[in-house]
C-alpha positions as CSV (number, residue, x, y, z in Angstrom):
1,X,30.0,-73.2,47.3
2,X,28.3,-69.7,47.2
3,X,25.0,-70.7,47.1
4,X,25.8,-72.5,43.3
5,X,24.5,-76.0,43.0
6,X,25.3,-78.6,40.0
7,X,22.8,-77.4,37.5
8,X,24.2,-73.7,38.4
9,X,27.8,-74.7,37.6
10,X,27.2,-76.6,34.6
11,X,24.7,-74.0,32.7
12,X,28.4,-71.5,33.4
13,X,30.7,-74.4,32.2
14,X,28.2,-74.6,28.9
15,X,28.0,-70.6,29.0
16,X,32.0,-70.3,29.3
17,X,32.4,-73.0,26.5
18,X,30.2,-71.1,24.0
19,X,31.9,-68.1,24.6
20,X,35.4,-69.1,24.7
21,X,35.5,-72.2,22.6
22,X,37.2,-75.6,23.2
23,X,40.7,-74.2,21.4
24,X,41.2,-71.2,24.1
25,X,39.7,-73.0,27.0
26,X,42.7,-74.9,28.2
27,X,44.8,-71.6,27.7
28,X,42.3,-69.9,30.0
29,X,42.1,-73.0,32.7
30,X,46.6,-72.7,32.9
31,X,46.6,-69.1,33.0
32,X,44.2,-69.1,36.0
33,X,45.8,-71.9,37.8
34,X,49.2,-69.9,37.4
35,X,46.9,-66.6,38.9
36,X,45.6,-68.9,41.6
37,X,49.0,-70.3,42.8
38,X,51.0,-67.3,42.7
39,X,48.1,-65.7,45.0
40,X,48.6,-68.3,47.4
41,X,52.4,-67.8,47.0
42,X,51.7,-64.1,47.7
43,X,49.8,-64.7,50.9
44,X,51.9,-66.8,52.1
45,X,54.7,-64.6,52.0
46,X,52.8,-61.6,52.9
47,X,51.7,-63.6,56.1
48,X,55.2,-64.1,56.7
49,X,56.3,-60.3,56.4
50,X,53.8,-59.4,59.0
51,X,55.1,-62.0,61.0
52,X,58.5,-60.9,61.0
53,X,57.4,-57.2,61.1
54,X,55.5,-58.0,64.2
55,X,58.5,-59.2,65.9
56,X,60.8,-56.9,64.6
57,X,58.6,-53.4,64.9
58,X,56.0,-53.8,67.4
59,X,55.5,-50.1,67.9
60,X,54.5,-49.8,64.0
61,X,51.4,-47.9,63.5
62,X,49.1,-50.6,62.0
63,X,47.9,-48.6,59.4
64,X,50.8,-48.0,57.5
65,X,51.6,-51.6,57.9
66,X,48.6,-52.5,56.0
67,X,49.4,-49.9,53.4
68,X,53.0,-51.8,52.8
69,X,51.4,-55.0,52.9
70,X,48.7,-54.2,50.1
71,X,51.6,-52.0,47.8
72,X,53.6,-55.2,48.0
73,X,50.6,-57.4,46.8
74,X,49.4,-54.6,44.4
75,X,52.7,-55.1,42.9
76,X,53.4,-58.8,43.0
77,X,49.8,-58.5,41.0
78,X,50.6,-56.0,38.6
79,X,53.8,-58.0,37.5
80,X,52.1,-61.2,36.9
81,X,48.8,-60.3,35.6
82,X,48.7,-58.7,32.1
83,X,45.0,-57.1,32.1
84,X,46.6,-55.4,35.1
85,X,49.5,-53.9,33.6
86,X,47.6,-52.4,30.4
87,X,45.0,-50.7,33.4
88,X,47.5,-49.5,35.3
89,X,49.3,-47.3,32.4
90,X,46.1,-46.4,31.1
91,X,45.2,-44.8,34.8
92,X,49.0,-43.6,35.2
93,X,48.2,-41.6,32.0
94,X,44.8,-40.4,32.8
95,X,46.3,-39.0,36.1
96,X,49.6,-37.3,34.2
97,X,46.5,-35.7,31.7
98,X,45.0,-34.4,35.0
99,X,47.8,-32.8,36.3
100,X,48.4,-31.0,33.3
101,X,44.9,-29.5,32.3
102,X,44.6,-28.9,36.4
């Protein structure tokens, strides 16, 4: 598993336990199972898209497929992942400041 043996993975367990404490930890542990899970959901039907895009649009110019596929998952991300949301205004903001001192 990545090159991490037993004494690697418990020395991070003991690491993440100092630094989170025992009250948040099993907060942390259900909102990254929930993460995990709806990325698996998200594959799955992402996989399923390019299946039926396949047989639907053949003459599709791959690259734009990707594109579609990666806004939809950039999306499903964005609405399920809080950290995510909070970066996202922060850069839509950034860019509006741009466009006005530009």
């Amino acid at each position: 598993m990545f090159g991490l043996g037993i004494p690697e993975l418990l020395i991070i367990a003991l690491l993440i336990l100092l630094f989170f404490g025992a009250k948040r930890l099993p907060g942390i542990g259900t909102g990254l199972g929930k993460t995990v899970k709806e990325i698996r959901n998200i594959k799955k039907e992402l996989s399923k898209d390019k299946e039926s895009t396949k047989k639907t649009e053949a003459a599709e110019d791959s690259a734009s497929e990707k594109k579609s596929l990666e806004g939809k998952l950039a999306d499903k991300v964005i609405d399920h992942v809080p950290g995510i949301q909070k970066a996202k205004k922060i850069k839509d903001k950034a860019e509006k400041i741009k466009k006005i001192i530009s």
